[in-house]
LOVOKOL-185149 format. One record per residue (C-alpha): residue number from 1; residue in three letters; x, y, z. Coordinates in Angstrom, 3 decimals. Each point is the difference from the previous one (the first is absolute). Layout:
BEGIN
  nr rest        u        v        w
 NUM  ala        X        Y        Z
...
This chain:
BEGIN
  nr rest        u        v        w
   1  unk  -60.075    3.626  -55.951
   2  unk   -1.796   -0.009   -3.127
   3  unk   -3.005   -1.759    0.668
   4  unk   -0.805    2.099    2.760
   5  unk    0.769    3.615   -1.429
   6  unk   -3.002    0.241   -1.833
   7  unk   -2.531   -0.635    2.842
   8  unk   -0.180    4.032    1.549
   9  unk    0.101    0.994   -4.045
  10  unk   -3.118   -1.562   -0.762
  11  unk   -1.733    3.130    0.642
  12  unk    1.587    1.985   -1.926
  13  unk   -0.328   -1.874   -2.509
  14  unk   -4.081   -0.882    0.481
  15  unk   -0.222    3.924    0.021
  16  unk    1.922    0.318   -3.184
  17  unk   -1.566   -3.094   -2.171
  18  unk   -3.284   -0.501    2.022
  19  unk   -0.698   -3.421    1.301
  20  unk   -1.602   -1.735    2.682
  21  unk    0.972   -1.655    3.140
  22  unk   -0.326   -3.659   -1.190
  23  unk    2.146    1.106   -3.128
  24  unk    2.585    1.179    2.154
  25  unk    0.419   -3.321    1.698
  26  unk   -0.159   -1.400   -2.930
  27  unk    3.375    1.809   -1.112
  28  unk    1.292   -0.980    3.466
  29  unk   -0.791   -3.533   -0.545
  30  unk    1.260    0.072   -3.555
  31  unk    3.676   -0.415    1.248
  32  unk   -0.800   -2.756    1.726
  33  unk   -1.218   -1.813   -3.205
  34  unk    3.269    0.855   -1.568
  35  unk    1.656   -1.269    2.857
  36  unk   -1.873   -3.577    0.160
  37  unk    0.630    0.351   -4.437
  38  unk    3.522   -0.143    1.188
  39  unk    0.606   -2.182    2.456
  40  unk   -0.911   -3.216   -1.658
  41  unk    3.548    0.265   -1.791
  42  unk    1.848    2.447    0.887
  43  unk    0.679   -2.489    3.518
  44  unk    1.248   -3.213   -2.492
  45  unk    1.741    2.314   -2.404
  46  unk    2.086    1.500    3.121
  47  unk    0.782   -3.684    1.130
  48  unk    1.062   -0.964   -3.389
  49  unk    2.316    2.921   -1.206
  50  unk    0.458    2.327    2.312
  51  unk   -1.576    2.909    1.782
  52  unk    1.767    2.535   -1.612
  53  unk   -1.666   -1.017   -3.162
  54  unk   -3.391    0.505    1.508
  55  unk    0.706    2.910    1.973
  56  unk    1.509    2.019   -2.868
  57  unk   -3.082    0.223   -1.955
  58  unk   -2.677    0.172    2.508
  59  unk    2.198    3.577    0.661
  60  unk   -0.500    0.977   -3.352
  61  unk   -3.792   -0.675    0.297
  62  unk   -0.158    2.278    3.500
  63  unk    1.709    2.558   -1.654
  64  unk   -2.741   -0.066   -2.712
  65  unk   -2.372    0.037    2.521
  66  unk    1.156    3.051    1.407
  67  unk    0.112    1.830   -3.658
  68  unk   -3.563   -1.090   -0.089
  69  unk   -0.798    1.339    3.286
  70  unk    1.403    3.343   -1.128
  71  unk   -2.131    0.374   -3.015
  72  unk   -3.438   -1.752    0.398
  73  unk   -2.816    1.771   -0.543
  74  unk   -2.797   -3.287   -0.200
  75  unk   -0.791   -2.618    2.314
  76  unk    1.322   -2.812   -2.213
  77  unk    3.916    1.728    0.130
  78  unk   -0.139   -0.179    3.671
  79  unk   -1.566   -3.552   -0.438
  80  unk    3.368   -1.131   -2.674
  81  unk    2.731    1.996    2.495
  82  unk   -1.516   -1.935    2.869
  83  unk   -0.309   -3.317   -1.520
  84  unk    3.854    0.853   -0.913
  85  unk    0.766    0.811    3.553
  86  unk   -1.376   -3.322    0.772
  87  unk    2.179   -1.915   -2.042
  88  unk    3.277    1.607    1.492
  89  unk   -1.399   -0.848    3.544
  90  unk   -0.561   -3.302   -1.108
  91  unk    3.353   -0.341   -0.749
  92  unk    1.396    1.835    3.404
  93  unk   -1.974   -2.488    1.856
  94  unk    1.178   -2.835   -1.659
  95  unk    2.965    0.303   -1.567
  96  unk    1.194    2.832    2.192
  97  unk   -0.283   -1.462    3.292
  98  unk    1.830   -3.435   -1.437
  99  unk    2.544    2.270   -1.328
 100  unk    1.169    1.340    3.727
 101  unk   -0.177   -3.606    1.174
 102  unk    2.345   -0.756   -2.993
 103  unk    2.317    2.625    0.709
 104  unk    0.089   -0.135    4.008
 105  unk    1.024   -3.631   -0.410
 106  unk   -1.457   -3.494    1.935
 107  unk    1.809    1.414    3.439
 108  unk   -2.074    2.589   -0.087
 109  unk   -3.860   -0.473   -1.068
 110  unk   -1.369    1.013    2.895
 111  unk    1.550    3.674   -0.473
 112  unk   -0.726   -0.200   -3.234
 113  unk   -3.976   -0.410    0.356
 114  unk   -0.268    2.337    2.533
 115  unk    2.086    2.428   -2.144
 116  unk   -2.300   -0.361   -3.123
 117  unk   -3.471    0.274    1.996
 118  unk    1.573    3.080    1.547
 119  unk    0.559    1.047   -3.580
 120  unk   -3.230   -0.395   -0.559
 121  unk   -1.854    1.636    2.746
 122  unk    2.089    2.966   -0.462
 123  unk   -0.723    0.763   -3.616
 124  unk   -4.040   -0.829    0.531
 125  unk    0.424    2.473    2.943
 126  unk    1.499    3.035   -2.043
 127  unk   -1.419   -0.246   -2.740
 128  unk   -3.259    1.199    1.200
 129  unk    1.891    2.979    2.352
 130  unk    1.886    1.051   -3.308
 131  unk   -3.115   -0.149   -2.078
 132  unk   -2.310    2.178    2.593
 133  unk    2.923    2.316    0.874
 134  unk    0.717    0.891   -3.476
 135  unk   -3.845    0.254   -1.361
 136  unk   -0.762    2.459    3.076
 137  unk    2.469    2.385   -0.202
 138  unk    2.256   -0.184   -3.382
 139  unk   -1.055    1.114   -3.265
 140  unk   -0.372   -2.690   -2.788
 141  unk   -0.546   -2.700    2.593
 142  unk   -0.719   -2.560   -2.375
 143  unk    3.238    0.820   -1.911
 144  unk    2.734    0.782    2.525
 145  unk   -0.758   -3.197    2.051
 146  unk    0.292   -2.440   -2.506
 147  unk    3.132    1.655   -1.379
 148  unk    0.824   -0.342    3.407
 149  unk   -0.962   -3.255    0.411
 150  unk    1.890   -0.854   -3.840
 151  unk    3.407    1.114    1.546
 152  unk   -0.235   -2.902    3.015
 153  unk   -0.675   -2.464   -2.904
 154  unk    2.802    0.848   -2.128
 155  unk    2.332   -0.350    3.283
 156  unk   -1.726   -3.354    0.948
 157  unk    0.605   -1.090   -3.823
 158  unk    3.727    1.047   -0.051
 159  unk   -0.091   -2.322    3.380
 160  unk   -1.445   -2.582   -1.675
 161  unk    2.245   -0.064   -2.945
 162  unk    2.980   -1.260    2.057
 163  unk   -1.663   -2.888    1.049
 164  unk    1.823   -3.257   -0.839
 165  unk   -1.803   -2.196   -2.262
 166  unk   -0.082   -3.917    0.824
 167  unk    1.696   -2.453   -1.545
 168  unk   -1.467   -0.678   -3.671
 169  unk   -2.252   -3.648    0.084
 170  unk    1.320   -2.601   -2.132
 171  unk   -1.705    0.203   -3.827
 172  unk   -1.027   -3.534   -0.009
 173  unk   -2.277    0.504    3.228
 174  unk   -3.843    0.968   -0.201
 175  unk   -1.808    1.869    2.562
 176  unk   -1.681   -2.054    2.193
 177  unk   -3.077    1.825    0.285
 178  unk   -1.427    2.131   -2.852
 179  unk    0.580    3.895    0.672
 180  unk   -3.501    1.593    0.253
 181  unk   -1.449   -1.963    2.687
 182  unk   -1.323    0.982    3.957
 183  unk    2.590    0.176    1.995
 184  unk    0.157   -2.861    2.406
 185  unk    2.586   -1.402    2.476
 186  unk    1.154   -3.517    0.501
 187  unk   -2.058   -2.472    1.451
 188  unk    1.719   -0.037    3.605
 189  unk   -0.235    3.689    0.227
 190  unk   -3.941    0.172   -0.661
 191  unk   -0.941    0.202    3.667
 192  unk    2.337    2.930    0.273
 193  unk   -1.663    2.073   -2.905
 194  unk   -3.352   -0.782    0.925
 195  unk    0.278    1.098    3.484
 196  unk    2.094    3.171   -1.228
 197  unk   -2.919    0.837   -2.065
 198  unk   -2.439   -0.737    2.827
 199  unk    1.716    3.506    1.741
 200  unk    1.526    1.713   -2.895
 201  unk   -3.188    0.508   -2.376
 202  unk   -2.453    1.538    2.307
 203  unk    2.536    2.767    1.777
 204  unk    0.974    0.967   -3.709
 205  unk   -3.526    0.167   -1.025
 206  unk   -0.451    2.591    3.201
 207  unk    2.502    2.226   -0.545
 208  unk   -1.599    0.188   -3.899
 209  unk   -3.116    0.341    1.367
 210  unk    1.352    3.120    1.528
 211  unk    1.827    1.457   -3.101
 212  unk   -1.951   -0.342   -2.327
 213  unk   -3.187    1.611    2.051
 214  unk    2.274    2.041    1.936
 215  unk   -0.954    3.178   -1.785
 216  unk   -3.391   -0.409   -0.467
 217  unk   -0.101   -1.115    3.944
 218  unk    1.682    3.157    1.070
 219  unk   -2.068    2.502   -2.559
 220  unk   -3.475   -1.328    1.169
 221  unk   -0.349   -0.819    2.843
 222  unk    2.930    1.584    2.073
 223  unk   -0.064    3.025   -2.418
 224  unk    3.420    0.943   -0.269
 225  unk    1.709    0.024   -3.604
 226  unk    3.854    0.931    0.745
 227  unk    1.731   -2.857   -2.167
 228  unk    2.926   -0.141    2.512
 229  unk   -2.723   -1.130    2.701
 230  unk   -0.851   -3.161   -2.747
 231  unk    3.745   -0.619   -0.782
 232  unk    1.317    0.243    4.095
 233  unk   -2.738   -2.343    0.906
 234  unk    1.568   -2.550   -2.747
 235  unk    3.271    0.911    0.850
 236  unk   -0.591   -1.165    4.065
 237  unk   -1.754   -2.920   -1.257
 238  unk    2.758   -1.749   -1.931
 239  unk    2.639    1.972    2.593
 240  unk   -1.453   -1.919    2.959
 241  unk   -0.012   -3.147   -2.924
 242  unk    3.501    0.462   -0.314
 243  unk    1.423    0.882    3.427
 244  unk   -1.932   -3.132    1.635
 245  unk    1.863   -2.165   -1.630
 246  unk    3.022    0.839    1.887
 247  unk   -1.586   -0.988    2.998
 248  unk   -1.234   -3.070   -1.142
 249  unk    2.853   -1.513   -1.307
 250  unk    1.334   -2.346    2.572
 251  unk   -3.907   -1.271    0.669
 252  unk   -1.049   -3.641   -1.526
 253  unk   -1.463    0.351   -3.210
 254  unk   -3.355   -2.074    0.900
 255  unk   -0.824    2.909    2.713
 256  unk    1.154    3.129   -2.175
 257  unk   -2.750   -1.454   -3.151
 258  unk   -2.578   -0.535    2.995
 259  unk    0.445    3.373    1.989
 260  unk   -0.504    1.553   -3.869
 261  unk   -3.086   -1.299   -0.183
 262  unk   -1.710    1.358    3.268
 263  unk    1.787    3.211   -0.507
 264  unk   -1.585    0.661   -3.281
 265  unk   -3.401   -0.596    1.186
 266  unk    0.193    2.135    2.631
 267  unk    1.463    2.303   -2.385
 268  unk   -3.484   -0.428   -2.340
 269  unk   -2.357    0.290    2.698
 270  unk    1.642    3.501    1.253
 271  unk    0.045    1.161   -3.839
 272  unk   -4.122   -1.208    0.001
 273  unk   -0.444    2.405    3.429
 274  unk    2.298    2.298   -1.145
 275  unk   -2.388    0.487   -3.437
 276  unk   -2.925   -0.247    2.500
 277  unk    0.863    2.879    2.544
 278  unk    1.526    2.169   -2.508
 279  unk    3.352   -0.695    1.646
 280  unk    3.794    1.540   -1.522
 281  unk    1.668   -1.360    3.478
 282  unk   -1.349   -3.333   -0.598
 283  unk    0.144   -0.271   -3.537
 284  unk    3.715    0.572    0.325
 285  unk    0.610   -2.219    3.185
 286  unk   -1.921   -2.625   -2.651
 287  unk    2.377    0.414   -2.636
 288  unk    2.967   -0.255    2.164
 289  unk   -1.252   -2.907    1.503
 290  unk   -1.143   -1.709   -3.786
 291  unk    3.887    0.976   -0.574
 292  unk    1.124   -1.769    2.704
 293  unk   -2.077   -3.230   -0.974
 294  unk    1.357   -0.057   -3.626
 295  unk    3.274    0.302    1.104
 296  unk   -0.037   -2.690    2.110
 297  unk   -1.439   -2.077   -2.823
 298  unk    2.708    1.086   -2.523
 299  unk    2.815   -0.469    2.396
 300  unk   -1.631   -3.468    1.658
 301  unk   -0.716   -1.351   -3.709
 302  unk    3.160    0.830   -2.341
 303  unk    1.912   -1.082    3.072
 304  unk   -1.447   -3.515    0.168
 305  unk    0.275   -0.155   -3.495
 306  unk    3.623    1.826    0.037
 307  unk    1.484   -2.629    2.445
 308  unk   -2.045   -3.760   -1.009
 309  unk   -0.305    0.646   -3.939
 310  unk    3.206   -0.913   -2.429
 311  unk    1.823    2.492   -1.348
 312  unk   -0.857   -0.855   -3.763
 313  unk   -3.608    0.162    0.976
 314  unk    0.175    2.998    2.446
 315  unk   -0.964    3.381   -2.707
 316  unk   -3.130   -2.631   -0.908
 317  unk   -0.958   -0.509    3.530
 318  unk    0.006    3.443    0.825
 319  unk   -2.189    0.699   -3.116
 320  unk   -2.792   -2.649    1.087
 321  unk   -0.296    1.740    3.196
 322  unk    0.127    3.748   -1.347
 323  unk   -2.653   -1.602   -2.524
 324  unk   -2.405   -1.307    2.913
 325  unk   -0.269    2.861    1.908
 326  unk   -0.146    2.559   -2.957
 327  unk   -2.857   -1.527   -1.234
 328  unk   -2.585    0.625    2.351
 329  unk    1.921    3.387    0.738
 330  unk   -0.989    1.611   -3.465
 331  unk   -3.513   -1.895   -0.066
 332  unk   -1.247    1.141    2.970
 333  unk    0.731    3.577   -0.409
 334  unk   -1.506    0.051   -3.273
 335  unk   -3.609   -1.706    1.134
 336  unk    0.117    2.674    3.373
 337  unk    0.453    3.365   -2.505
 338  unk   -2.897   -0.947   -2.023
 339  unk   -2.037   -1.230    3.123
 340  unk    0.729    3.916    1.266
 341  unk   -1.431    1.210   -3.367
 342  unk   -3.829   -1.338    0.925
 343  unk    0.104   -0.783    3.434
 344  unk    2.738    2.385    1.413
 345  unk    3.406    0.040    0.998
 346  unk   -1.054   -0.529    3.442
 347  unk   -2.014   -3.340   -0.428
 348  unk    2.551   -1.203   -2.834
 349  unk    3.287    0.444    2.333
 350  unk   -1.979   -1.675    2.654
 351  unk   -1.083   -3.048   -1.486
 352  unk    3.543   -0.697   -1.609
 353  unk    1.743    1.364    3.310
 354  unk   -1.801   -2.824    1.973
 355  unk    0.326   -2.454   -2.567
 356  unk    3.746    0.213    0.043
 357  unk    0.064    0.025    3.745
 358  unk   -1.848   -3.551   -0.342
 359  unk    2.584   -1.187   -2.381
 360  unk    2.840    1.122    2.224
 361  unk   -1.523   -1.570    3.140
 362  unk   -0.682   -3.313   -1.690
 363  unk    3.569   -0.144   -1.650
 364  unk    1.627    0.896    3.610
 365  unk   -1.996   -3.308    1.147
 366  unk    1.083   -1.834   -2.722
 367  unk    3.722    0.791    0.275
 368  unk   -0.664   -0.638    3.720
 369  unk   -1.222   -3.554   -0.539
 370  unk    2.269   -0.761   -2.730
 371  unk    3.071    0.651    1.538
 372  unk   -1.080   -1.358    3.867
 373  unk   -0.888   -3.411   -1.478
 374  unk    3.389   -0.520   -2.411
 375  unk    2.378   -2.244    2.006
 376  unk    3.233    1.298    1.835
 377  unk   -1.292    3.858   -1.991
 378  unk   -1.995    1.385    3.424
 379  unk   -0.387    3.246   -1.096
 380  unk    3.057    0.420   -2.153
């Protein structure tokens, strides 16, 4: 929820510090860089001594986060309680989603994916609803929903405390691998990250396409400024992320990644007419649809990496793949806000909007090929 409760605030704060559009994305994207600081460790340290140990701090740095979120006043506080907010995500991704694979037990993985990417959807989806409610029509907005927000942490963290820890490594044995690294995957499980990433990266680069420039899109060219509008459009975007995966679950994993990939496109080229015609209706049926596609990629991609990778290697895994797609989903945004500074939001969203509708399409074809020409796989 945190990562996603700042997006409809962003005006209030540009009004109250002063700062342009490609500065704003640049505080979006800045919790994305926290989250790719974190994930090179935070994966391995989760394999090695437990996620509780992982998860217990990256709390305390959300909760920080939120203090900061409270009081800024500059640019560069947003920019630390983002980067902050980053790190905690990393750690949700990685050694949060192994965590409910620990705890549901080898009978039941399957469950246990689909419950964590649920997880998942549903805090990216009201986050932003919470954030635009409370900035529209409570007092203090930047206050009460971050004390808001602190209260859900310190439940999660009194969760998180009863988690068991494993089984202490013998002294005489060395890691195998040092501790700040990339997060990788074994060898025989390569294939499977590769063509995760292939559907996963460009539907979450989308649906941050669409956050971060969600405000400015709305304000100039379909002028309307109600906050709630910015934070219900997020909030059906990551709903329809989240509830698709229900649907999806008894599908083969080879055609959920490739359906993600054509979905998302089509999602980009409606959010390039929707920019185009001046469009609310479409923007939103864009959104839902780019919600849609990252879901699909989320689900598709920490479930082939839920069911093929080993246990001991499983919080890692799911860190190289929340590392992948992040990337380009916090560089992207970044290059189309200051784009929309001297050529326009309208050119800026366009270019990048059709740019990640290329990437989907050629990662659906890829995952296509991939997984028709594997022996005895089909389209598994």
């Amino acid at each position: 929820m945190l990562s996603n409760i700042p997006t409809p605030l962003l005006g209030v704060w540009q009004e109250r510090i002063g700062f342009s559009t490609g500065t704003a994305t640049v505080i979006f994207a800045a919790y994305i860089g926290g989250l790719l600081l974190a994930l090179p460790f935070t994966g391995a340290l989760a394999d090695r001594y437990g996620t509780r140990r992982v998860l217990v701090p990256a709390l305390a740095a959300a909760l920080t986060s939120c203090a900061l979120f409270m009081t800024a006043t500059h640019v560069l506080t947003l920019i630390i309680a983002r980067l902050l907010t980053g790190v905690a995500v990393g750690a949700a991704l990685s050694a949060g989603t192994a965590a409910v694979a620990h705890v549901a037990g080898p009978e039941r993985r399957p469950q246990a994916v689909l419950a964590a990417s649920v997880a998942i959807g549903t805090g990216l989806a009201a986050g932003p609803l919470l954030g635009g409610s409370v900035s529209q029509y409570w007092k203090a907005p930047t206050v009460t929903v971050f004390a808001l927000e602190g209260l859900l942490l310190l439940s999660a963290l009194a969760i998180v405390s009863t988690l068991k820890p494993p089984p202490a490594p013998a002294p005489h044995t060395p890691p195998a691998r040092g501790w700040l690294r990339l997060p990788s995957v074994p060898r025989a499980n390569r294939r499977s990250l590769a063509t995760s990433l292939m559907a996963y990266t460009p539907g979450m680069t989308g649906t941050s396409l669409l956050l971060a420039l969600g405000p400015t899109l709305l304000g100039s060219l379909l002028h309307t400024s109600n906050r709630l509008v910015t934070g219900g459009i997020g909030f059906m975007m990551f709903g329809a992320s989240t509830s698709i995966q229900f649907a999806i679950k008894k599908l083969p994993v080879g055609r959920i990644l490739t359906t993600a990939g054509l979905i998302t496109a089509a999602a980009m080229l409606g959010t390039a007419t929707a920019v185009r015609t001046h469009s609310l209706a479409l923007l939103t049926a864009a959104a839902v649809l780019a919600g849609i596609g990252q879901g699909m990629g989320q689900y598709g991609g920490f479930s082939r990496l839920g069911t093929e990778v080993t246990p001991t290697r499983l919080a890692e895994a799911n860190a190289a793949l929340s590392a992948g797609g992040y990337l380009f989903a916090g560089i992207l945004p970044i290059l189309t806000g200051y784009l929309s500074d001297t050529a326009g939001i309208a050119t800026s969203s366009t270019v990048f909007a059709a740019l990640t509708a290329a990437a989907a399409l050629a990662g659906a074809l890829l995952v296509h090929t991939a997984h028709t020409r594997t022996p005895g796989r089909g389209v598994t």
